[in-house]
GUKOL-47678 format. One record per residue (C-alpha): residue number from 1; x, y, z. Coordinates in Angstrom, 1 decimal. Layout:
// residues N
+-----+--------+--------+--------+
|  nr |     xx |     yy |     zz |
+-----+--------+--------+--------+
| NUM |      X |      Y |      Z |
...
+-----+--------+--------+--------+
***
This chain:
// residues 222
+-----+--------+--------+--------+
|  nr |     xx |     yy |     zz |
+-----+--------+--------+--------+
|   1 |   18.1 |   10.3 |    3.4 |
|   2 |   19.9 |    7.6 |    1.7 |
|   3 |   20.0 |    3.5 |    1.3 |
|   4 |   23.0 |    1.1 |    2.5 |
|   5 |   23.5 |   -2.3 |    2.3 |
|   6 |   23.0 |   -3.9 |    5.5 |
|   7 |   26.8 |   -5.5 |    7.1 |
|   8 |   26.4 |   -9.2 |    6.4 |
|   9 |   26.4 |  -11.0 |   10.0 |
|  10 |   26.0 |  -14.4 |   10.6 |
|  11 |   22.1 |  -14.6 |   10.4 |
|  12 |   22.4 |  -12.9 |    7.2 |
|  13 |   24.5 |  -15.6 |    5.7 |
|  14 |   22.6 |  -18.4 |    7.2 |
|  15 |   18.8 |  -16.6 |    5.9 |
|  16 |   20.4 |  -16.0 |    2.4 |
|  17 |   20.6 |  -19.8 |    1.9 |
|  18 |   17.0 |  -20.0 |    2.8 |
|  19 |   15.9 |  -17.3 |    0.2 |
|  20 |   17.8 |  -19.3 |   -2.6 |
|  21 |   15.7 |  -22.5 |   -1.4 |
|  22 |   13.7 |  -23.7 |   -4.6 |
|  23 |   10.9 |  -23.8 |   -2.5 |
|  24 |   10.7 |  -20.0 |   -1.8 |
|  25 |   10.9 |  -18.6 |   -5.1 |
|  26 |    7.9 |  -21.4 |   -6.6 |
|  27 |    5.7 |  -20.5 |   -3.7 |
|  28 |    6.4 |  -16.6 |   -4.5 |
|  29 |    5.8 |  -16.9 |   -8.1 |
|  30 |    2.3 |  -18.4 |   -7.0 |
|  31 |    1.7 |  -16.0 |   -4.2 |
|  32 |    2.5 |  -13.1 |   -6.6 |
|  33 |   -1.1 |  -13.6 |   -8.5 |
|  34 |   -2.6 |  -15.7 |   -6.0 |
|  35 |   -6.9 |  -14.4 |   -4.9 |
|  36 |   -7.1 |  -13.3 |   -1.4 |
|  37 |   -8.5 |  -16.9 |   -0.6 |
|  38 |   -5.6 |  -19.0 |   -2.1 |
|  39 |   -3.0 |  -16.7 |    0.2 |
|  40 |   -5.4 |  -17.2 |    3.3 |
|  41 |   -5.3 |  -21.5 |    2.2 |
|  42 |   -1.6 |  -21.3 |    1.5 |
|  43 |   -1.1 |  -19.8 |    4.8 |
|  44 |   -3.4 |  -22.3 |    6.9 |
|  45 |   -0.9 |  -25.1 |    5.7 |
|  46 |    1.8 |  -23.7 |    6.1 |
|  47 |    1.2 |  -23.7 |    9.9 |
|  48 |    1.9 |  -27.8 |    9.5 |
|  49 |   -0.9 |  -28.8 |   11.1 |
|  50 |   -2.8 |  -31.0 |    8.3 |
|  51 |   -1.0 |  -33.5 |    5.7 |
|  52 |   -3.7 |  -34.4 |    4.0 |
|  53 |   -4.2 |  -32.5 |    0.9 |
|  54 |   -8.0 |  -33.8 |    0.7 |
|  55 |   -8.5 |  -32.5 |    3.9 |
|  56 |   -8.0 |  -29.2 |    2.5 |
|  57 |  -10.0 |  -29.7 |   -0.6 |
|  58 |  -12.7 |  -30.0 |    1.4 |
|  59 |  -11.9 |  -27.0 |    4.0 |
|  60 |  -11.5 |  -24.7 |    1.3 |
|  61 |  -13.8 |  -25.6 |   -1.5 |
|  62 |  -13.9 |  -22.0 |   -3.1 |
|  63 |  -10.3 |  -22.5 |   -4.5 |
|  64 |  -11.3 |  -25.9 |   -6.0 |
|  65 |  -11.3 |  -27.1 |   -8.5 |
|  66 |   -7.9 |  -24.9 |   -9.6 |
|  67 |   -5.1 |  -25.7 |  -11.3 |
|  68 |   -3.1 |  -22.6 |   -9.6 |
|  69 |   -4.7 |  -24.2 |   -5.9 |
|  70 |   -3.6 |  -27.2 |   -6.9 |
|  71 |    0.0 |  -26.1 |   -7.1 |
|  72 |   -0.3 |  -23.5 |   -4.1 |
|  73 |   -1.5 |  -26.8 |   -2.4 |
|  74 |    1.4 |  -28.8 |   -3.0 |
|  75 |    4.5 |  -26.4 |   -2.6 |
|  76 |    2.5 |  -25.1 |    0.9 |
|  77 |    2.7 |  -28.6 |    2.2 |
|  78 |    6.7 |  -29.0 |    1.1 |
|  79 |    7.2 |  -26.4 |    3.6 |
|  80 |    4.9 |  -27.5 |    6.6 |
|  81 |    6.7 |  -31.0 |    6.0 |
|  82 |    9.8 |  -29.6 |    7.8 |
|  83 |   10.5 |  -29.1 |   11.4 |
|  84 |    9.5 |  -25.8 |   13.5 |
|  85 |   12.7 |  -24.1 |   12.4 |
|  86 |   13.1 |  -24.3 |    9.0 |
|  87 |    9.4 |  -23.9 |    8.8 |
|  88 |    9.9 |  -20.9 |   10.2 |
|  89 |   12.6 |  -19.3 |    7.9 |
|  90 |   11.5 |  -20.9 |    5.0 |
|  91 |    7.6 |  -18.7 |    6.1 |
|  92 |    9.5 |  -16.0 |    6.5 |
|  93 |   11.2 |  -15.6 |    3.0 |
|  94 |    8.2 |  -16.4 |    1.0 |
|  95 |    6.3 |  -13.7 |    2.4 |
|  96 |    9.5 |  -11.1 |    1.6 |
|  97 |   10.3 |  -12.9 |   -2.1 |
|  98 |    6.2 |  -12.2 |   -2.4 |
|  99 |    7.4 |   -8.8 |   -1.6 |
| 100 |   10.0 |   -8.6 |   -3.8 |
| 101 |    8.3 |   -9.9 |   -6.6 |
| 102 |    5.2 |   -7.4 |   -6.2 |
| 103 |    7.0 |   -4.0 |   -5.8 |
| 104 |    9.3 |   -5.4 |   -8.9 |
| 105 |    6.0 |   -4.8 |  -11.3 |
| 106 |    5.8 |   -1.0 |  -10.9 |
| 107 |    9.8 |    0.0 |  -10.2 |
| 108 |   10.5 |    2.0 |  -13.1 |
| 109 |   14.4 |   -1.0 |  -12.7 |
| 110 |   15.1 |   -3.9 |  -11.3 |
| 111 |   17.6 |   -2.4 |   -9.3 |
| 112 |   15.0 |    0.2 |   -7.6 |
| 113 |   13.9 |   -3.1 |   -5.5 |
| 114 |   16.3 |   -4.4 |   -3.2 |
| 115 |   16.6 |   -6.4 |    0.2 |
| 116 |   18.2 |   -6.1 |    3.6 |
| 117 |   18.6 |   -2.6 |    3.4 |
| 118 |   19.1 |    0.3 |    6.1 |
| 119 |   17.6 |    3.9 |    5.3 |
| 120 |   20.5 |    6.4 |    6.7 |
| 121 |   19.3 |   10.3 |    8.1 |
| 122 |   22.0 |   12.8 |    8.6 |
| 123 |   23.2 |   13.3 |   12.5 |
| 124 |   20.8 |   10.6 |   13.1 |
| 125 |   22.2 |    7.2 |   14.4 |
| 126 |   21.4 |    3.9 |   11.8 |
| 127 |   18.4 |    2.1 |   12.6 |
| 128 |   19.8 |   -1.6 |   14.4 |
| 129 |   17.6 |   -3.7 |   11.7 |
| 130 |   17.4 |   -2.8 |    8.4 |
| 131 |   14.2 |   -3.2 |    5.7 |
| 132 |   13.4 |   -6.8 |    4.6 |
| 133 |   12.4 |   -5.2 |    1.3 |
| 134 |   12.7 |   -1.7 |   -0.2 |
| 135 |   11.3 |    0.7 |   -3.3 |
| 136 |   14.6 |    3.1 |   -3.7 |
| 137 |   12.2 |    5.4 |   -6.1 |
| 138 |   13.9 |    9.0 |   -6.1 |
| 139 |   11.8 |   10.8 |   -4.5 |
| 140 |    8.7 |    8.5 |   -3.0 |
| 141 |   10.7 |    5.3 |   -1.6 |
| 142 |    9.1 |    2.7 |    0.3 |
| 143 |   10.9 |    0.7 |    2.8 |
| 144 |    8.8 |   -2.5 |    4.8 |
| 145 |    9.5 |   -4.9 |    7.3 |
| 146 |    7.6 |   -8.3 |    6.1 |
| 147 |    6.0 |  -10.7 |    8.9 |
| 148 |    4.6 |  -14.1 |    9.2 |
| 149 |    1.8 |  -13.5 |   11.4 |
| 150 |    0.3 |  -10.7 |   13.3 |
| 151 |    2.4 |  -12.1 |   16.2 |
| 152 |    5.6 |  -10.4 |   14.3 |
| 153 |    4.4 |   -6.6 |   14.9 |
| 154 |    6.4 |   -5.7 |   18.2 |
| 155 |    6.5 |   -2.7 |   19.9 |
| 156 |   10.4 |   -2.3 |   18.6 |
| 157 |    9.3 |   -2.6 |   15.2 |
| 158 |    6.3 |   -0.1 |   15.1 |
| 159 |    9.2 |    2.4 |   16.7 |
| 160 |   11.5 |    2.4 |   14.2 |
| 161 |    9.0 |    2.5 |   11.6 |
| 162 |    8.0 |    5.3 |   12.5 |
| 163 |   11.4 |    7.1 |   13.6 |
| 164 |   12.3 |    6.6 |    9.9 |
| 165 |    8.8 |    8.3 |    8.9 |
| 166 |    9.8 |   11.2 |   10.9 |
| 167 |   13.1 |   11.4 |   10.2 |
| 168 |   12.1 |   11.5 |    6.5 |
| 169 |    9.5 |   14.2 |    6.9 |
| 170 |   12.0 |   16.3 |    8.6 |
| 171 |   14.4 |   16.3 |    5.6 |
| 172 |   11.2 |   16.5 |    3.3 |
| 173 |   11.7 |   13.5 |    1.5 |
| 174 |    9.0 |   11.4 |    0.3 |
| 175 |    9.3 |    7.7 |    2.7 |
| 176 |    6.3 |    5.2 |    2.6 |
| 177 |    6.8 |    3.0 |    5.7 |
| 178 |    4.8 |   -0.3 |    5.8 |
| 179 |    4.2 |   -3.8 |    7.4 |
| 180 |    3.6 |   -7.0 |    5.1 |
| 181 |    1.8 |   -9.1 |    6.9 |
| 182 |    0.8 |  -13.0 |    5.9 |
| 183 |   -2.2 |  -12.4 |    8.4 |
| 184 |   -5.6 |  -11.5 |    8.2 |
| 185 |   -6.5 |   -7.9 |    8.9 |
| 186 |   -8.7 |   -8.3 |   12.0 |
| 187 |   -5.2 |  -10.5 |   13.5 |
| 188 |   -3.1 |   -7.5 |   13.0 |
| 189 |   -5.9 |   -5.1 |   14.2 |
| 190 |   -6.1 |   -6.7 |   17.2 |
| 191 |   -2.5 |   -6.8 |   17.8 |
| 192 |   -1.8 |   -2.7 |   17.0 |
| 193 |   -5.1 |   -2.4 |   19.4 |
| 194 |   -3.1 |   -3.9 |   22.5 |
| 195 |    0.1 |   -1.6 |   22.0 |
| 196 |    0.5 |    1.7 |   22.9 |
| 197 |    3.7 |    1.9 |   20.3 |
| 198 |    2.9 |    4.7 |   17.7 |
| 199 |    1.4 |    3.0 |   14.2 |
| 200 |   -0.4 |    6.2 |   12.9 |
| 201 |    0.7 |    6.8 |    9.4 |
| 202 |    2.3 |    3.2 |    9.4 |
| 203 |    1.0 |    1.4 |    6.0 |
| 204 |   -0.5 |   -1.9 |    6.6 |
| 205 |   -0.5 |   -4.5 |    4.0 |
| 206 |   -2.8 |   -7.7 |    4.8 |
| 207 |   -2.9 |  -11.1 |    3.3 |
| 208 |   -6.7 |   -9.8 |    1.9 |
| 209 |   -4.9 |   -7.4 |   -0.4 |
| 210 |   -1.0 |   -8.1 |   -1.1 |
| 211 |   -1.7 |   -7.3 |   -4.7 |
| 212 |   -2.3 |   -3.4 |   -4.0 |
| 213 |    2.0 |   -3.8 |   -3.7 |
| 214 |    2.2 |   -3.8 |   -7.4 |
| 215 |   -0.7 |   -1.5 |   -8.2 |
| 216 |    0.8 |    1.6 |   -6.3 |
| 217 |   -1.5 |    1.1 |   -3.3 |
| 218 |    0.5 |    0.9 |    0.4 |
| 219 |   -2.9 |    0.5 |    2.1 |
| 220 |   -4.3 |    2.3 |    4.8 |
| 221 |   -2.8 |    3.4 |    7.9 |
| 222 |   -4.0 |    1.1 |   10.6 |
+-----+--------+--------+--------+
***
């Protein structure tokens, strides 16, 4: 088993502009320590549906009075101020610079994190999509996709998840495979409930514990 860089295509070069947006990396650096409550708020406007930043003072009173709210507030509303499609990418790179920025407080280097990466098995042909975000530990690596919403888990994904599990276990090297999900847990439940694509042994990391990243913990298998 081994890591390669993924071939750079034109989606690549256009989404590596929107990870070096400002906006990603502030919202990340909040997200990183954020409670289980200020993810689930920063979340709800990001969806774009609300403007009003009193509006969600008073929908979420638990994570006011805050300074760290406050701020979580502000930068989530930066991003729901733009159209469908930025939105979009902008969601998506915040929850894999969160990622990032979580598995970078237990790799023994900087350099054991890294992003866009495909995980390559002897006599075994590449995977077509490679990891948002990887662990490259000798030994016990980690490789995850990172979604939005529970609406990201496809059949497709869960497959080659799981392929890469296998194919791991057959050349007896340690591979944690996961899912990062910005969703609540009973979302994603729901979703893995209406596929018949295999998830056992898949690690599941919901917006209720992102923080068991850096502490070593790649959750439960759903």
């Amino acid at each position: 088993m081994r890591f390669q860089d993924a071939a750079p295509d034109a989606r690549a070069i256009v989404y590596a502009g929107v990870q070096r947006d400002p906006l990603v990396a502030r919202l990340a650096e909040l997200l990183e320590r954020a409670t289980p409550p200020q993810s689930v708020l920063a979340r709800a406007v990001m969806n774009g549906e609300r403007a009003d930043p009193d509006v969600w003072r008073t929908m979420v009173p638990a994570c006011f009075p805050d300074e760290r709210s406050e701020a979580i507030l502000a930068a989530a509303l930066e991003v729901a101020d733009h159209g469908d499609q930025v939105r979009n990418q902008l969601r998506g790179a915040i929850v894999e610079a969160v990622t990032e920025r979580l598995l970078r407080r237990r790799a023994a280097s900087s350099g054991d994190v890294r992003r866009e990466r495909r995980v390559l098995f002897d006599g075994v042909r590449s995977e077509i999509h490679p990891y948002d975000v990887t662990l490259e530990t000798p030994g016990a690596a980690e490789a995850y996709d990172c979604k939005w919403g529970a609406r990201g888990i496809s059949a497709d994904v869960l497959h080659q998840l799981d392929d890469a599990r296998r194919h791991a276990d057959d050349e007896e090297q340690g591979l944690v495979v996961g899912l990062v999900v910005f969703d609540t847990r009973l979302a994603c439940d729901v979703r893995l409930d209406g596929t018949s694509a295999p998830h056992e042994g898949i690690r599941l990391i919901t917006i209720e514990r992102l923080g068991a990243l850096a502490e070593g913990l790649a959750g439960a298998p759903p």
